[in-house]
C-alpha positions, 0 to 999 in steps of 0.5 A, a space after each residue: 500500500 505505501 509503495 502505491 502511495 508513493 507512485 501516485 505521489 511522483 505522478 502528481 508533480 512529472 510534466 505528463 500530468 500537467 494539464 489534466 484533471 488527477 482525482 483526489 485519492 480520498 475522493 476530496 477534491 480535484 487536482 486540475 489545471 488551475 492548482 497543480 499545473 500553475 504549480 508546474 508552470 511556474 517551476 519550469 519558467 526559471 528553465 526556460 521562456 516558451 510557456 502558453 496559453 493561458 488565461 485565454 479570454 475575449 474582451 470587446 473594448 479592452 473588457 471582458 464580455 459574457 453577453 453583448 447585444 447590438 442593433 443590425 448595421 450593414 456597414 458597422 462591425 464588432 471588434 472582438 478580441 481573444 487574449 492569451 497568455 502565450 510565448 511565443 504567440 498562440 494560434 488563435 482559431 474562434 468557433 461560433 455555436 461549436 463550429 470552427 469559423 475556418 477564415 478567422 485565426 487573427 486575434 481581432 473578428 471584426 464580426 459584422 453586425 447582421 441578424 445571422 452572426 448572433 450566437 453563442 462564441 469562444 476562441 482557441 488558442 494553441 501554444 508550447 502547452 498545447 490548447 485552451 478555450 475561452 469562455 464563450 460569449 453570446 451575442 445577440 444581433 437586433 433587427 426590425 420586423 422584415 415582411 410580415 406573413 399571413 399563414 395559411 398562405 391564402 388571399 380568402 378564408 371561409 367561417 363559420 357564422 359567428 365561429 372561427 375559420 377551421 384554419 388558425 389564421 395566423 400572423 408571423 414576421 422575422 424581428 428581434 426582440 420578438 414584435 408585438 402584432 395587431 389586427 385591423 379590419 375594413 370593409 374594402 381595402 381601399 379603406 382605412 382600417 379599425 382596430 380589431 384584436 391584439 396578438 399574432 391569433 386573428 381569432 385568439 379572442 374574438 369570432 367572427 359575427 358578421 353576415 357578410 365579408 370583411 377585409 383584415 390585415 396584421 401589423 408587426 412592431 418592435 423597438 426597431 421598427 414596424 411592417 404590414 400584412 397584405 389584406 386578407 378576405 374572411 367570408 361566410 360559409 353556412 355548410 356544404 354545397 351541392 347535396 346530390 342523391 345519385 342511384 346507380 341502378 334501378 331500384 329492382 325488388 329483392 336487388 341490392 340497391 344503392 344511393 350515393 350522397 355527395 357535396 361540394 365541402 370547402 374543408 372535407 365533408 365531416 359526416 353523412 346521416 341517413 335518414 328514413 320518412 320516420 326519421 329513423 336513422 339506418 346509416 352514417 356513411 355516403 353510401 346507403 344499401 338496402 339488401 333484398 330490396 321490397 315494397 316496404 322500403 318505399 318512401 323518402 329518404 335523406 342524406 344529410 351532409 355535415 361540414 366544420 361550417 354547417 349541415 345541408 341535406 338533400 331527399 330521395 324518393 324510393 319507388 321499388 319497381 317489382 314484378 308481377 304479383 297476386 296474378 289471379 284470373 277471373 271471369 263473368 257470363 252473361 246473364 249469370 249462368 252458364 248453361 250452353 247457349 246463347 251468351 259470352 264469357 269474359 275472361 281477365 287476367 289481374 295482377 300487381 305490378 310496377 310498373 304496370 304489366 305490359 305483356 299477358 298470357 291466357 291459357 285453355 287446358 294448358 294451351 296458349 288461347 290468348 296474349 291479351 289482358 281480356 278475352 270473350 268465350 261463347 257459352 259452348 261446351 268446348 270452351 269448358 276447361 282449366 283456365 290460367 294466365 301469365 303477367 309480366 312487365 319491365 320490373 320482373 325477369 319474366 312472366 308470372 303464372 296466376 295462382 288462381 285457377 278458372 274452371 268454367 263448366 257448361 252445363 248440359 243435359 244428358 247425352 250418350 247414354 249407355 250400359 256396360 259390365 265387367 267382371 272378375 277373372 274375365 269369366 262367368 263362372 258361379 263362385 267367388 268374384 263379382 260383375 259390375 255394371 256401370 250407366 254412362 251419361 255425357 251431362 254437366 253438371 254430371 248426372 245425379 240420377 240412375 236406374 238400372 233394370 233387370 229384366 225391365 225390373 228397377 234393380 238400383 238407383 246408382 250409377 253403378 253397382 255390383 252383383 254377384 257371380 250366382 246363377 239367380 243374377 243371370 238376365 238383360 240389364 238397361 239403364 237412364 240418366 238424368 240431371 238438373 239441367 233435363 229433369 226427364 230419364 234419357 234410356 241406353 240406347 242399348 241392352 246387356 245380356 249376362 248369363 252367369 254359368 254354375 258347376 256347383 260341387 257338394 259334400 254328402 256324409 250322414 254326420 258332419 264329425 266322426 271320432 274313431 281310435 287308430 287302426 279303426 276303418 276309415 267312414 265310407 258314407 263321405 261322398 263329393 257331387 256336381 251340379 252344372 247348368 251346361 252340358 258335359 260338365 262333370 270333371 274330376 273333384 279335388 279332395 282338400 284336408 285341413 285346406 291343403 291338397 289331399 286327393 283327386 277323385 275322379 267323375 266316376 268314383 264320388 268317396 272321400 276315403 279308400 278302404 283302409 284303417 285308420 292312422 293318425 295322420 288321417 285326423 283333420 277336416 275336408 271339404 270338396 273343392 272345384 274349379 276354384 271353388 269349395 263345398 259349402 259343407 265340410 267332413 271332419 275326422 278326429 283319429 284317437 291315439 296315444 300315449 307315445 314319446 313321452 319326455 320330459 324338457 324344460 318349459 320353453 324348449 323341446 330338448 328333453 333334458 337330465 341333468 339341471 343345477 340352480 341357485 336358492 332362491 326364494 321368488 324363482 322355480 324351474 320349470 319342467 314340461 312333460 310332452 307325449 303325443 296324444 289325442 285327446 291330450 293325456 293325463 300327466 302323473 308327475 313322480 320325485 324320487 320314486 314318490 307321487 306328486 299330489 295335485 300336480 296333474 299339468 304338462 308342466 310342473 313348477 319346481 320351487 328353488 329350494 334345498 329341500 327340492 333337489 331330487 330325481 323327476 320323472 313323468 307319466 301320460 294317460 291317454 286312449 291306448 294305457 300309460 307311457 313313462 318319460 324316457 328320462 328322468 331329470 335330476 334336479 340340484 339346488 345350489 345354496 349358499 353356506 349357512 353356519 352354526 355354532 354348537 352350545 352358544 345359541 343366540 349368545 356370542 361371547 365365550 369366556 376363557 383364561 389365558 394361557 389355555 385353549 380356545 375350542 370353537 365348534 361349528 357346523 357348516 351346511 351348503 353345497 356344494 361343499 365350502 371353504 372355511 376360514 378363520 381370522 382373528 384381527 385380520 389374521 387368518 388363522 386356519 384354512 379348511 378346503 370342502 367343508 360340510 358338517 360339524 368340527 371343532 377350531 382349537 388354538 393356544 391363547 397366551 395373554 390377553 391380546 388373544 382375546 377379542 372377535 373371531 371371525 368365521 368365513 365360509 365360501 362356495 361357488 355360490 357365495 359367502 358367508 360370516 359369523 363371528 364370536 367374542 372371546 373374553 379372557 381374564 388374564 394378567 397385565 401386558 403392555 400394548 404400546 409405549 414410547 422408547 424414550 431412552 435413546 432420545 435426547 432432551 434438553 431444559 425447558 422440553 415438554 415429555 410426554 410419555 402415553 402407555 396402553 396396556 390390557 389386563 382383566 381385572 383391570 391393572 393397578 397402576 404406579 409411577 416411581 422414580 429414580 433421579 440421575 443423581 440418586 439411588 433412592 426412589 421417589 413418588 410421581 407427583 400426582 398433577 404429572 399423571 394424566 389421562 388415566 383410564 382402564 387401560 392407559 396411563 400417561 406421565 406429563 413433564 411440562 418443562 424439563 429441568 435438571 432435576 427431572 432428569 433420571 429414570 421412571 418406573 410404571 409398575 401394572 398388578 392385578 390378581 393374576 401377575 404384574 410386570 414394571 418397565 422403566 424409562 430413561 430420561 437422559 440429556 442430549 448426545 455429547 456435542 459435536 468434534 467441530 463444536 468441542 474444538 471451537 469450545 475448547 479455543 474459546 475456552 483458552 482465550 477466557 481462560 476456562 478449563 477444557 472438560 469437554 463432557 457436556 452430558 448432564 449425566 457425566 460424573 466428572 463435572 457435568 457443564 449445563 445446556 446453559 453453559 454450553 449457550 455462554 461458550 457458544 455466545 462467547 466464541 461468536 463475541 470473539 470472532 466480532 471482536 477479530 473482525 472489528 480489529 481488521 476494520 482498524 486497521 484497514 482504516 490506519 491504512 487510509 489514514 497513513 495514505 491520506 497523511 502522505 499525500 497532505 504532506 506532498 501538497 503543503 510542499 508543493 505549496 510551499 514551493 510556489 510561495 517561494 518563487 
């Protein structure tokens, strides 16, 4: 440190450093050219002359000047001065406003005096010691107001009515010192003008309120002098011009229609406003667009223009051009009626549209009759028909048909009248189908009264009717016509002639229902015949069973049955059928057999079945079908285990879900030919779940025993199938037994009272499972459950000790606390306030502040009749301290002059050292390591201070010095 002391004090007095600035050290104060490089200067003069520049200064008239201020003169100059001391002379350079003024290096600037040379100037001057500015010196030129200007640049400006014009209208003009400016206005500028306002802002303070133009003009002055404006011209404006509505194109319904708002604004148009015949405003632009254009946008519209001066408006009036619509067509007839004759129709075709319609289309029976507005029609039947029209016009893209329709009907009387019939399948046959007979009649409006005959006998009063196929409808039919229009009939003017032809066939027997038993002769008394009214109409008859094909018999043999016996596929109903159609009687043979087949299936099913297996359940049963063939239906015998089932007499047998019905079914049917047993028998199972029960304990579960000895636990266990049974005894099991059903016996050693408690037994099958539990309760000397292991922990002073201790025994334990201190042999009792929360089975021992005495061992000692037992808790101090803690005690313990024992445990023998004294080695150690830090601050600050007092020394000589010279 001192030699850098050293070398900073030989750096202040070497000539490198003359001339700048040398930082004081101590941060006091700055060794600059005014005391240092004075020094030096004056030390070197006595070697040699050439010294410079210094004290450099500008002076006007042998003065010093900072601030000079002159009146513009073109002829006159300045005469500025730059003073140095220099030898030999400096060079002079002068700088205006930072730049160098390259033609200006004399000591003398003869600066002219003109508005432009005003500023801020300071000269160079260079020499043996290098460069030195002067102070600068500011100069200020003064000068008149030169042309005064009006901006904007503009000859008329535009205001509002009793406004302002948008522009600030402003009057500026070059002079220094700054001018003052007033306003003057005329009515003409070949007129004097009037005192208006004071500043440079024509309407800083006032409007303008006239109606009509006025003339203005500014005045500039300062100390030096005056200048004027030219006039300007302030006029009226009352907002914008020319407001126009222009519409591209046609207002055409359900376009896009646009108008377009324009004006002549002086400053811009600022705004536009839309608004309906409702003053409703709908837009705030130029352009207004009306989408889907329709008839309810009909009516005025206005677009309002606004401007800095004024609003002006111009209106629209919209007329929405459509096409046709509501195209309907209508017409009259002469006298009202309609009847053929004598007489017109007039036809019209209507329709609204803009503009109106121009062009039309009439229609007859969907062809062109017409292209005119209106046609007249004669009253004759062919002009009867469908009539609609098209309309069209300019607005619409093509024609509109009418919505409506026209029938016009002439009315007639009847014309044409005659008679016709169809039939079914094209044929006459008797049997089933029907003939229709229709009247025909050409009338209008149509005819509403018919007679048909039969056999000049009035069969109906219809147009039309049918008959049916039968030999009885056979006969000539004509019919007549009538309408409102002739009251009178109008007769066919022919006749139709319908013979219906008939082959009737027909089954005889002497009773209608036979019953017979199988292997019996079938009837032969059972015969099919033919009625015909044609010749030769015999044929072979079809012999038909229960409605499907069962034999042919031919024109020559008339029996149903061959002679043969009867089987049982003979039972069913015949009738004869031919040419379509059947007997009317039928023959129904009923064939007596059975038991046969006869097996037992499961009610919804036809698969005979021998095995089934179910669950227990209360609300469910299995359902046995008992099937044999058999006719009549046979009696059904149902059989379990060999036994009869009274009262169950069904095909089908309902099985309850119950243990007690698991067993063997068989069934027997009864019918025409004797007994038939099923061809299996069903096993039946019931699956149910465990059921356990324990043996000498009823309703009651607690069992009582003394440990040690032997829990015994008999049981019982019904289900099946067979289960797995478990015993666990506080979530542990205990044993495990595999195909369990019957009674046994758990036997397990019980060796204190934690043996005592629930037993839980688990039975499980494939049905499910099941518990039951019992309580054993043991009389039995006292045990510890839980306890706190406090001999190994550390405690100190001032710690709160809680020792909780659970323990069983039956009867209940006597409880007591002892104790023994660290520094004694002779047991002591617990205060009573340090035993809490004593219960049946838990005690607890409460320090609430550990002191020196507290330390040592406690004794629980629990008795009942059957043993007791002790247990002791040691409370200790904390472990020794740590190999860093004993190093840092032991060196401050030398510096205090302390011994070194370094057995801190308040259990040692050999000069035991509290908590609290180890607290003051630790306080003592960290107070002697701030006092080491302390001590090393002192001396960095003695450094300083040398350092300062050094460098005070070499400035008093240096002072000393110069006072010498």
């Amino acid at each position: 440190m001192e030699k850098w002391s050293f070398i900073f004090a030989i750096c202040l007095f070497t000539v490198s450093c003359s001339g700048q600035t040398v930082k004081d050290p101590l941060g006091e104060n700055d060794l600059n050219g005014s005391d240092i490089t004075s020094t030096v200067k004056g030390a070197s003069s006595e070697q040699k002359q050439n010294y410079g520049p210094g004290n450099t200064t500008i002076t006007k008239d042998k003065r010093v000047v900072q601030f000079e201020t002159i009146e513009e003169d073109k002829i006159l100059t300045v005469p500025l001065h730059c003073s140095t001391n220099c030898n030999p002379p400096c060079l002079i350079n002068w700088i205006k406003d930072r730049k160098l003024l390259s033609d200006e290096t004399n000591e003398v600037f003869n600066m002219p005096r003109n508005r432009t040379m005003s500023g801020n100037y300071t000269c160079r001057a260079t020499g043996e010691e290098g460069t030195e500015t002067s102070k600068p010196v500011t100069v200020t030129v003064t000068y008149p107001p030169g042309s005064v200007r009006i901006s904007p640049d503009k000859d008329i400006f535009f205001s509002k009515r009793g406004g302002t014009p948008k522009e600030d209208v402003v009057c500026t003009a070059d002079c220094l010192p700054q001018c003052t400016y007033k306003w003057y206005y005329a009515y003409s500028p070949q007129r004097s003008g009037y005192f208006w306002s004071m500043g440079n802002a024509l309407f800083a303070s006032r409007r303008f309120t006239y109606t009509s133009y006025l003339y203005f003009y500014c005045e500039a002055r300062n100390d030096h002098g005056s200048s004027s404006s030219n006039w300007i011209k302030i006029d009226v404006q009352d907002g914008p011009e020319k407001v126009t509505i222009t519409a591209p194109q046609a207002p055409v319904e359900n376009s896009t229609f646009s108008l377009q708002c324009s004006a002549n604004c002086l400053h811009g148009c600022e705004s536009y406003l839309w608004l309906d015949g409702s003053r409703r405003v709908i837009k705030n632009t130029h352009s207004l667009t009306i989408n889907n254009l329709n008839r309810s946008d009909n009516g005025k519209y206005t677009c309002f223009v606004e401007d800095y001066f004024g609003r002006n408006s111009s209106t629209y009036n919209l007329k929405v051009q459509y096409g046709p619509r509501n195209v309907n067509i209508d017409y009259t007839a002469d006298g009202g009626e309609l009847w053929e004759g004598r007489g017109t129709i007039t036809i019209r075709c209507n329709a609204d549209c803009y503009p109106p319609c121009d062009r039309y289309l009439i229609y007859h029976n969907d062809a062109l009759k017409d292209t005119s507005k209106e046609i007249k029609i004669t009253k004759t039947r062919e002009n009867s028909g469908r009539y609609y029209c098209s309309a069209s016009n300019s607005g619409g893209r093509g024609y509109t048909q009418s919505s409506n329709v026209a029938n016009i009907i002439i009315k007639y009387g009847p014309r044409n009248v005659s008679i016709e019939y169809t039939t079914d399948h094209g044929h006459l046959w008797e049997g089933s189908g029907n003939i229709t007979i229709r009247c025909n009649a050409d009338c209008y409006p149509p005819c509403d009264r018919y007679q048909i005959y039969h056999n000049n006998t009035l069969k109906n009063t219809s147009k039309e009717i049918m008959i049916t196929k039968t030999r009885e409808n056979s006969g000539r039919y004509f019919c007549s016509a009538s309408n409102s229009v002739r009251r009178g009939n109008v007769k066919s003017s022919a006749n139709v002639d319908i013979t219906v032809k008939y082959q009737t066939v027909i089954l005889e027997a002497n009773k209608r229902n036979v019953s017979l038993r199988v292997n019996s002769y079938l009837p032969n008394n059972a015969i099919c015949k033919i009625e015909c009214n044609f010749d030769n109409c015999q044929s072979d008859i079809e012999v038909r069973k229960d409605s499907e094909h069962y034999r042919t018999i031919s024109k020559s043999f008339q029996r149903i049955f061959n002679r043969r016996k009867a089987r049982i596929d003979d039972s069913g109903t015949y009738f004869c059928r031919l040419r379509g159609r059947n007997s009317q009687s039928d023959f129904t043979l009923n064939v007596l057999y059975g038991p046969r087949d006869t097996r037992i299936s499961e009610s919804n099913q036809l698969q005979e079945i021998r095995y089934k297996t179910v669950r227990e359940s209360k609300n469910e049963i299995v359902s046995l079908r008992c099937s044999s063939n058999c006719n009549p239906p046979c009696g059904i015998d149902w059989f379990k285990d060999g036994t009869l089932l009274p009262g169950e007499r069904k095909e089908i047998v309902n099985i309850p879900r119950n243990r007690k019905d698991s067993g063997y079914y068989m069934c027997r049917a009864n019918g025409e030919e004797g007994s038939q047993n099923s061809t299996n028998t069903v096993k039946v199972t019931v699956e149910y779940i465990p059921e356990i029960a324990f043996t000498d304990l009823g309703n009651h579960k607690h069992i009582t025993a003394h440990a040690p000895g032997t829990f015994n636990l008999t049981y019982s266990i019904d289900s099946f199938p067979p289960s797995n049974v478990s015993v666990f005894h506080n979530t542990i099991n205990l044993m495990e037994i595999s195909n369990v059903t019957g009674q046994h016996i758990f036997t397990t050693p019980i060796t204190s009272c934690r043996d005592e408690g629930e037993y839980i037994l688990e039975a499980v099958n494939e049905v499910g499972s099941v518990r039951a539990y019992v309580i054993l309760n043991l009389t039995c000397s006292p045990i510890y459950i839980s306890f706190p292991n406090k001999s190994d922990s550390g405690f100190s002073i001032g710690d709160r000790v809680v020792l909780n201790v659970t323990f069983k025994g039956n009867p209940a334990a006597e409880v007591s606390w002892m104790f023994n201190p660290w520094n004694s042999n002779i047991s002591q009792d617990v205060p009573f306030h340090r035993i809490q929360n004593q219960s049946k089975y838990h005690t607890a021992l409460v320090i609430e502040t550990m002191s020196m005495k507290n330390f040592g061992t406690y004794k629980l000692q629990l008795k009942n009749i059957h043993g007791s037992i002790s247990k002791d808790f040691i409370i200790e101090g904390p472990s020794p301290v740590s190999t860093e803690i004993k190093e840092a005690s032991s060196l401050t313990a030398s510096q205090v002059g302390l011994s070194q024992d370094t057995d801190l445990s308040p259990t040692s023998r050999r000069g035991r050292l509290t908590n609290i004294r180890e607290m003051e080695l630790k306080n003592l150690m960290l107070e002697h390591r701030k006092l080491e830090e302390e001590i090393q601050k002192l001396q960095e600050e003695r450094k300083v201070l040398e350092l300062k007092q050094q460098y005070y020394n070499m400035r008093l000589k240096e002072i000393l010095k110069g006072t010498k010279k």
